[in-house]
C-alpha positions as CSV (number, residue, x, y, z in Angstrom):
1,X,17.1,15.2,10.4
2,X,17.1,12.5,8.2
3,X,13.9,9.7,8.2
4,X,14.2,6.4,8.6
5,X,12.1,5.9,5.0
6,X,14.9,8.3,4.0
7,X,18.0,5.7,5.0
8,X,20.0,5.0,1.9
9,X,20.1,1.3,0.6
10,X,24.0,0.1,1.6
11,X,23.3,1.1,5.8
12,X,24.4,-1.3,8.0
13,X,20.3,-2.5,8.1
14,X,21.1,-3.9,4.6
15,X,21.4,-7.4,5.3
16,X,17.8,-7.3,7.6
17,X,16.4,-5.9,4.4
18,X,16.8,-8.6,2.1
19,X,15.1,-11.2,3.8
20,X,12.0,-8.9,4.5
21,X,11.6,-8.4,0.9
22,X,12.3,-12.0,-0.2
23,X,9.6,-13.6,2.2
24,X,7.1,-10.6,0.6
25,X,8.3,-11.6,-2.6
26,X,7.5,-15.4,-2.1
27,X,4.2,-14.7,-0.2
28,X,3.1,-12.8,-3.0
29,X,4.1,-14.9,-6.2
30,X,2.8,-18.0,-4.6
31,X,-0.3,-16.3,-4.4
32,X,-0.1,-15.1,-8.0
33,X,1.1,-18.9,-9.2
34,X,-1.7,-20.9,-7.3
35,X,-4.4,-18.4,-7.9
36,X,-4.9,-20.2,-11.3
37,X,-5.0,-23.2,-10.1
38,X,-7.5,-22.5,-7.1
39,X,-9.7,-20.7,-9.3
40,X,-10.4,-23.3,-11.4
41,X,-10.8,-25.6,-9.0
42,X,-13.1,-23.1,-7.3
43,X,-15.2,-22.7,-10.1
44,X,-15.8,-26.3,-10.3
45,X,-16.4,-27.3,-6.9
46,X,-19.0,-24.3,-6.3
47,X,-20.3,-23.2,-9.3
48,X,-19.4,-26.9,-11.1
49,X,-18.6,-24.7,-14.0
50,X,-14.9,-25.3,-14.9
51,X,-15.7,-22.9,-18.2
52,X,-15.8,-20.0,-15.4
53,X,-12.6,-21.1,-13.9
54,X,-11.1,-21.2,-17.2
55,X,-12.3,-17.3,-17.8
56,X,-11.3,-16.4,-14.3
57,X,-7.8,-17.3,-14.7
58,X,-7.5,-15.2,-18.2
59,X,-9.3,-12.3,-16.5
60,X,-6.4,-12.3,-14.0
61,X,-3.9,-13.4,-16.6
62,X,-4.2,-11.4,-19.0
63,X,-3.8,-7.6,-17.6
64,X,0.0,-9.0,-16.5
65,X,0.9,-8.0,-20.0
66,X,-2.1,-5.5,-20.6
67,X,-1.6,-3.5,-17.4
68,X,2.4,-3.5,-17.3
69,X,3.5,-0.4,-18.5
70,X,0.5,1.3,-17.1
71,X,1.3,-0.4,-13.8
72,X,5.1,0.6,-14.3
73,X,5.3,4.5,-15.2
74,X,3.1,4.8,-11.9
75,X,5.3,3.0,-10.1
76,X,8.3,5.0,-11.6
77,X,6.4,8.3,-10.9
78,X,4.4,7.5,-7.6
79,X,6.4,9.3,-4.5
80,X,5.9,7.1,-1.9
81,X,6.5,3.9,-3.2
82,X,6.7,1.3,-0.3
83,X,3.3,2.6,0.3
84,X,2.2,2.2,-3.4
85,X,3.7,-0.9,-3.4
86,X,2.8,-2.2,-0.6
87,X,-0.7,-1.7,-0.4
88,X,-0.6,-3.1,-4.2
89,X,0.4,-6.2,-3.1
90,X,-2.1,-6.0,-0.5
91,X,-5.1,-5.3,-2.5
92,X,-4.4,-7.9,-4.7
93,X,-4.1,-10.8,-1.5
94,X,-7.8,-8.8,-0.6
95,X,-8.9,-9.6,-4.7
96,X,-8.5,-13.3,-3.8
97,X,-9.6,-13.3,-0.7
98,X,-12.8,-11.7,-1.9
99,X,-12.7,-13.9,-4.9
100,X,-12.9,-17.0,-2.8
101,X,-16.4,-15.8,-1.0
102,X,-17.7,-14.7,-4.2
103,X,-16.9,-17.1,-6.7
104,X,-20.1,-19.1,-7.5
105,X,-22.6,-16.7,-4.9
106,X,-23.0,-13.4,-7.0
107,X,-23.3,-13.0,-10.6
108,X,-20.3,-14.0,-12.9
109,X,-19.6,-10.8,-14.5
110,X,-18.9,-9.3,-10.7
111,X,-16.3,-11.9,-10.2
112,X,-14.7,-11.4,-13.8
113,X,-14.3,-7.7,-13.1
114,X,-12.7,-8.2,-10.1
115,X,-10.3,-10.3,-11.7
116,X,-9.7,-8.5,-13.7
117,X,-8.8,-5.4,-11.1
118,X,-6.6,-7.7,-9.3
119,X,-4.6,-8.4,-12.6
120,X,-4.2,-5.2,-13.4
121,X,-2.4,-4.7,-10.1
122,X,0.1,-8.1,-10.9
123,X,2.8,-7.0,-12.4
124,X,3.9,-5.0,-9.3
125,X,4.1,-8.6,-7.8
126,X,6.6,-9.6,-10.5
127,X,8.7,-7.2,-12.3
128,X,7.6,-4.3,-9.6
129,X,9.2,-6.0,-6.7
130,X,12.4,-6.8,-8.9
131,X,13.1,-3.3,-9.7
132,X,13.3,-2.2,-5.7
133,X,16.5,-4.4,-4.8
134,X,18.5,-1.7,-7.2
135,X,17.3,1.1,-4.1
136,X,17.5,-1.8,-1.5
137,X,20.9,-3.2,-1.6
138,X,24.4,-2.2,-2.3
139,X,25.9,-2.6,-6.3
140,X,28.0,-5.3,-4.7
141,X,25.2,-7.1,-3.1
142,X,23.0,-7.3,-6.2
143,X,24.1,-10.4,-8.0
144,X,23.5,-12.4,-5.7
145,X,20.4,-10.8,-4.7
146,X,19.2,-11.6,-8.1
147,X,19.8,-14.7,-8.3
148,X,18.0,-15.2,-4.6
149,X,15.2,-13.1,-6.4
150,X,14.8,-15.9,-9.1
151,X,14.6,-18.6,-6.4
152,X,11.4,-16.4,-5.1
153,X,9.9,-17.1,-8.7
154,X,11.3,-20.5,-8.9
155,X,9.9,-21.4,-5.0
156,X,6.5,-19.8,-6.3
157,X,6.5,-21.8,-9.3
158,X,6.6,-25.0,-7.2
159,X,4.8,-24.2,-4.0
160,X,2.1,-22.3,-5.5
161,X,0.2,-24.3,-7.8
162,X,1.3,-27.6,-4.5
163,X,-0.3,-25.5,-2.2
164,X,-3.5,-24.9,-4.2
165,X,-4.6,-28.5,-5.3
166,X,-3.8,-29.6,-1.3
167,X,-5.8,-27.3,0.0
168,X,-8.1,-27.7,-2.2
169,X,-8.6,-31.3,-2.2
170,X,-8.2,-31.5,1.1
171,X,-10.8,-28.5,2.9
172,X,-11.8,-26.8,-0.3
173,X,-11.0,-24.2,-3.1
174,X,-12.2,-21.6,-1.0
175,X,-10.0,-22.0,1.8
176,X,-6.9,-22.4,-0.4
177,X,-7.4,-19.2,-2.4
178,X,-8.6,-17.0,0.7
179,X,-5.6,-18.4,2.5
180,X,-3.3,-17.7,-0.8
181,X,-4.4,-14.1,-0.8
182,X,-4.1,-13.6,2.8
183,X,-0.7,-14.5,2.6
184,X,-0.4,-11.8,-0.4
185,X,-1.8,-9.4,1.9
186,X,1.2,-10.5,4.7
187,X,3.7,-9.6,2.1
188,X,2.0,-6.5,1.3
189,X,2.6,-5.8,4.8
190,X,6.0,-6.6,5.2
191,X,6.6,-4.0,2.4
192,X,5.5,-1.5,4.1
193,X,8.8,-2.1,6.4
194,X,11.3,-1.6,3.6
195,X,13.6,1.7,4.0
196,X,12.6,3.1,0.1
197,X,13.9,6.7,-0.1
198,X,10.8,9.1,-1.1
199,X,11.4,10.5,-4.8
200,X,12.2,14.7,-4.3
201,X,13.3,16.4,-1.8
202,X,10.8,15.5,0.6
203,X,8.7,19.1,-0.1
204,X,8.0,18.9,-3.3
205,X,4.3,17.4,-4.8
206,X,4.6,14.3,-6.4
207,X,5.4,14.4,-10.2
208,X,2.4,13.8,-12.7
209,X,2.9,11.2,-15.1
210,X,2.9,12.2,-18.5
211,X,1.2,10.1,-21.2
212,X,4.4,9.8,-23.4
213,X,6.0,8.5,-20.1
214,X,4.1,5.0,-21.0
215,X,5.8,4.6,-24.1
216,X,9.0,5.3,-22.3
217,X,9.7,1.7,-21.5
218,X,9.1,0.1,-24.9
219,X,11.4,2.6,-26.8
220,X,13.9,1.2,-24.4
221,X,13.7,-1.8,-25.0
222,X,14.2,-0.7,-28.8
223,X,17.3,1.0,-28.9
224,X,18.9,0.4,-25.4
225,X,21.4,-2.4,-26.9
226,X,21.8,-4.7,-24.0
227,X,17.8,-4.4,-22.5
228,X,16.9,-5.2,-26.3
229,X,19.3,-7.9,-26.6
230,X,18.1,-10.0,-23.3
231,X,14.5,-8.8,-23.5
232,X,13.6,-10.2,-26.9
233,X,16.0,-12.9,-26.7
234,X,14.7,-14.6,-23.4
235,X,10.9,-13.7,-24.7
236,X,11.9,-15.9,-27.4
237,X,13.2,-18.4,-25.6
238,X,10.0,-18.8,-23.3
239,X,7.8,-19.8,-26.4
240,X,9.5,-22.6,-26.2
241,X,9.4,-23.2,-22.2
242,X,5.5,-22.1,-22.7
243,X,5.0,-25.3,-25.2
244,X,7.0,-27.6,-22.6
245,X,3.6,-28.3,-20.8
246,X,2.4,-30.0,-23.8
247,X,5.3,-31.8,-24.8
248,X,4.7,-33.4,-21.1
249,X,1.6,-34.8,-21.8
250,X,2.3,-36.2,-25.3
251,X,5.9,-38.0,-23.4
252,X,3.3,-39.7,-20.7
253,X,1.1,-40.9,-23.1
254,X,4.5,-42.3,-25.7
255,X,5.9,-43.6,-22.2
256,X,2.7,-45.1,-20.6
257,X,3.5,-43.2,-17.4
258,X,0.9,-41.0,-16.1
259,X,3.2,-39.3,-13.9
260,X,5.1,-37.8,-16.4
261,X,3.3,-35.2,-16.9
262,X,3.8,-33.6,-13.7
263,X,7.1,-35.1,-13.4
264,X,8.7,-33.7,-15.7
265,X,7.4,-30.3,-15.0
266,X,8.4,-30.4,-11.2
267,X,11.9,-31.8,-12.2
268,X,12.6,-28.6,-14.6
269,X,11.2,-26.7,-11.7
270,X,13.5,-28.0,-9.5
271,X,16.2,-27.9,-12.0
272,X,15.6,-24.4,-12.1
273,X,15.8,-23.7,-8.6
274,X,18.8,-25.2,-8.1
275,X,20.6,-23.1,-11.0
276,X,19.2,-20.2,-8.7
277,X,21.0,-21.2,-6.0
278,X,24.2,-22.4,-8.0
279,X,24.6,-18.6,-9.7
280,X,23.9,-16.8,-6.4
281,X,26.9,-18.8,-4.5
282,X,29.1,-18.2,-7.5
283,X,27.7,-15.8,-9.8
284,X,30.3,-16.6,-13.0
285,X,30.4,-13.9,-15.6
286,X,28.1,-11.5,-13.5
287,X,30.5,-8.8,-15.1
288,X,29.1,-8.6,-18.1
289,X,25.4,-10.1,-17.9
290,X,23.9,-10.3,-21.2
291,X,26.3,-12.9,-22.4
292,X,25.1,-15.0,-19.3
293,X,21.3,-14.9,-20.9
294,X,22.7,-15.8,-24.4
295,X,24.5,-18.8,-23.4
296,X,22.2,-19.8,-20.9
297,X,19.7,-20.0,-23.8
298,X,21.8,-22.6,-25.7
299,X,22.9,-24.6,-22.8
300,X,18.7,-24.8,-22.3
301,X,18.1,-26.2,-25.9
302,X,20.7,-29.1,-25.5
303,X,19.3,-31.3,-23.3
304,X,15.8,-30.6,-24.2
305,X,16.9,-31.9,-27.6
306,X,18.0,-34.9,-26.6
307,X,14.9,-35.8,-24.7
308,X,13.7,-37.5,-28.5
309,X,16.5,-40.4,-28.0
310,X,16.1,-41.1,-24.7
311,X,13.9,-44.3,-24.2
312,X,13.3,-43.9,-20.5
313,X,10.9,-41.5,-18.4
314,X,13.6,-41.1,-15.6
315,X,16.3,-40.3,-18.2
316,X,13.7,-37.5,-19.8
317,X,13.1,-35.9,-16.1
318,X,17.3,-35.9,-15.3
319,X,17.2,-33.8,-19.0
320,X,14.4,-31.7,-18.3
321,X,16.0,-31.5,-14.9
322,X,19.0,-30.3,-16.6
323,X,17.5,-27.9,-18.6
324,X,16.0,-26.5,-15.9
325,X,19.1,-25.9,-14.4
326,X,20.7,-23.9,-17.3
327,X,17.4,-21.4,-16.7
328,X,18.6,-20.5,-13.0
329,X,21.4,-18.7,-14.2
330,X,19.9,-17.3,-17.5
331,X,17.2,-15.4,-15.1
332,X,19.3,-14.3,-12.9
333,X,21.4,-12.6,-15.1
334,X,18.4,-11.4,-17.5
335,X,17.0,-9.7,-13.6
336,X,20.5,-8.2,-13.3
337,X,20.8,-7.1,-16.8
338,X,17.5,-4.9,-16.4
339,X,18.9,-3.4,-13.3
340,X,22.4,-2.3,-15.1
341,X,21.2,-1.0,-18.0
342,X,17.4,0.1,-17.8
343,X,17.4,4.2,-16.8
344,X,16.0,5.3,-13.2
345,X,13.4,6.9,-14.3
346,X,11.8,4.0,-16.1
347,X,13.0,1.0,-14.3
348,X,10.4,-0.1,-12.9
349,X,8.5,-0.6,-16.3
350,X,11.3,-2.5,-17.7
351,X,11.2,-4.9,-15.4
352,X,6.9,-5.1,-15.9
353,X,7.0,-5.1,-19.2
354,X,10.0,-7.5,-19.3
355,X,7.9,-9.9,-17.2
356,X,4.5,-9.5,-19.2
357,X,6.5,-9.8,-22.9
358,X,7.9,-13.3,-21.0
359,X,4.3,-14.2,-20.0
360,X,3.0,-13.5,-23.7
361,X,5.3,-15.3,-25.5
362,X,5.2,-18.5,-23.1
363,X,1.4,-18.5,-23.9
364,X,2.3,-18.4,-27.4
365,X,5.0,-21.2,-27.2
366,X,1.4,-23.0,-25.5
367,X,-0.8,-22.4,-28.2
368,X,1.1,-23.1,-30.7
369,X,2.2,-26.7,-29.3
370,X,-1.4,-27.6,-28.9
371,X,-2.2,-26.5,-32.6
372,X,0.8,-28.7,-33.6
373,X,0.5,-31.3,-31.6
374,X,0.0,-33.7,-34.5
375,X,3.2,-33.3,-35.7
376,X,4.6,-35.7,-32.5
377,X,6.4,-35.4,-29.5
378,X,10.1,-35.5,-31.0
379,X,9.1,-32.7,-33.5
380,X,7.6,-30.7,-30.9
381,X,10.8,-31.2,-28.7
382,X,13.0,-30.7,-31.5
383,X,11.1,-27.3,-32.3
384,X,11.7,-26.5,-28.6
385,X,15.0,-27.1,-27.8
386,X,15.4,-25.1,-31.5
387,X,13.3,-22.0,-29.9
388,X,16.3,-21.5,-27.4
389,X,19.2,-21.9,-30.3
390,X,16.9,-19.1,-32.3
391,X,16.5,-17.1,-29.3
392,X,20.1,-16.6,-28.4
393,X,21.1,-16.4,-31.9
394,X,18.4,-13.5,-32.0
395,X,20.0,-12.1,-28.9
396,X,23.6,-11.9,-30.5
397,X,22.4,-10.2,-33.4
398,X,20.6,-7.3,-31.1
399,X,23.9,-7.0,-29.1
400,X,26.2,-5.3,-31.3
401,X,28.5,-4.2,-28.3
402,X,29.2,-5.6,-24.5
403,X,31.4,-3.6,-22.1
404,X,31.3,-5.1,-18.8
405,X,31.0,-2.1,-16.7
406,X,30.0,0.9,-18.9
407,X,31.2,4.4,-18.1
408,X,28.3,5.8,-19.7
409,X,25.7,3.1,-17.7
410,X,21.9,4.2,-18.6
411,X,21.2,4.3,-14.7
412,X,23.8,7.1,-14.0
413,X,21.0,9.8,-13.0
414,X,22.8,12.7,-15.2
């Protein structure tokens, strides 16, 4: 007799399935985004040492790109994995939660380590969770579940950070990141509901993972056309969505509007969102994927570099709005792409890796646009909106060959 962690993804329980995994999925990643923020506001209002928040939020920063293909070829080996994912996500909603008593009351280098810990589990919150619609849903079903996947990032992106400073203005730091992290551990929970078939027949022990299995991932992305073609292409790309922040602040101070800054931000955000939602009721060209992230990347760089010539703050925000919107698609399809092409056995450290290259290239795109600040806002947002032309350019020359539904597709299991 068949379990019911044993039902295959396409049952008629499908469609409750989704939204169990997409309320996880938001719980967690709006603990992930306003973590930074609540740390650093943590740091200040307990310790009043914002230097600590600052190295808080790089110790659980930085392990989402160390940690990813560590964090991946466990998750692709590991048995039971709505336990192992689950309880993932739920130590790292415990991390904050502990974080948010300790911060400021024991010694520094306790908090840093545990940080540090919870980073190192973070890239199951991102990529991780992606790679389990692909055993969740139907093929026909995951387009759209992409693109509703991307609205979980997008949602985070806004409601994370929102969530943080109100809280945290409002009863303190401590309460907003203990009740961030309880609402990771909520969606930790909620995993633990999903119908993920156990790897094996059921008997046999579960499969030790072999150190070259680590390196699996990245050779991928090497010679698998398509995954190297939308991997290093929308990487590229997020240098110059990294420097964006930057570009914000130099616009407030050229158009004597303070709220530009955040403005402009929230209105890409929201431009974003809504280019989720757009693809996901009409997913055009979901046939052949890759294509969508190249000319998503270009359709990104045009408004953005018309941002110089406008001479009005609202004008700027309906461009960055626009470019925002161009970014909906472009991750859906780059989420999709990962699925199609990446091989069983190593998707799930695609999609981590994927997510951390993103994240290391976007603090690049940062850096960088604070070192060159001096050259002004238009070149900045010239150089910008010419990191997406670059990107997709880059992303043409990887992809010497598209066919939309490929007979020899990486994720056959033969």
């Amino acid at each position: 007799m068949m379990h019911t962690t044993d039902t295959p993804p396409g049952n008629t329980g499908a469609a409750s399935v989704f939204p169990v995994y997409l309320t996880s999925a938001v719980l967690a990643r709006t603990a992930d985004e306003g973590a930074r923020v609540a740390l650093v506001m943590l740091s200040t209002q307990r310790a009043d040492s914002p230097a600590l928040g600052g190295a808080l939020v790089a110790a659980l920063m930085i392990p989402h790109v160390a940690a990813a293909p560590v964090a991946g070829a466990l998750a692709d080996t590991v048995r039971r994995r709505r336990l192992f994912h689950g309880g993932a996500v739920t130590l790292y909603g415990a991390a904050l939660a502990a974080l948010a008593v300790l911060v400021g009351r024991i010694n520094d280098v306790v908090v840093l380590v545990l940080a540090v810990a919870a980073g190192c589990v973070a890239p199951l919150l991102t990529g991780g969770l992606t790679s389990l619609l692909g055993e969740l849903l139907t093929k026909e079903r995951l387009t759209r579940a992409f693109s509703a996947d991307a609205v979980s990032y997008n949602l985070a992106g806004i409601c994370g950070p929102a969530v943080a400073a109100a809280l945290g203005t409002a009863v303190g730091a401590g309460v907003a990141l203990a009740a961030l992290g309880v609402g990771a551990m909520l969606g930790g929970l909620l995993l633990f509901s999903l119908r993920l078939r156990p790897r094996g027949d059921g008997r046999s022990q579960p499969r030790r993972m072999r150190p070259a299995e680590l390196l699996r991932g990245a050779a991928e992305l090497g010679r698998n056309r398509p995954l190297r073609s939308v991997t290093w292409a929308s990487s590229a790309g997020q240098m110059g969505v990294g420097a964006l922040p930057v570009v914000t602040v130099l616009l407030a101070d050229e158009y004597h509007a303070p709220w530009v800054t955040g403005g402009l931000m929230t209105a890409f955000a929201a431009g974003a969102l809504a280019g989720s939602l757009s693809y996901a009721y009409r997913p055009v060209g979901a046939k052949c994927p890759e294509r969508v992230v190249l000319w998503g990347l270009l359709a990104t760089g045009v408004p953005l570099a018309g941002v110089p010539w406008t001479q009005h703050a609202v004008l700027a925000a309906a461009l960055f709005a626009t470019a925002g919107f161009c970014t909906g698609p472009l991750f859906s399809a780059l989420l999709a792409s990962r699925e199609r092409y990446a091989p069983v056995a190593a998707r799930t450290q695609i999609f981590t890796l994927g997510a951390g290259l993103k994240s290391t290239f976007a603090a690049a795109g940062a850096a960088a646009a604070g070192a060159l600040n001096g050259l002004g806002v238009t070149a900045l947002l010239l150089g910008t909106a010419a990191c997406q032309v670059v990107a997709a350019a880059l992303g043409v020359v990887l992809l010497t060959g598209c066919r939309p539904d490929p007979a020899d597709s990486v994720n056959d299991p033969a």
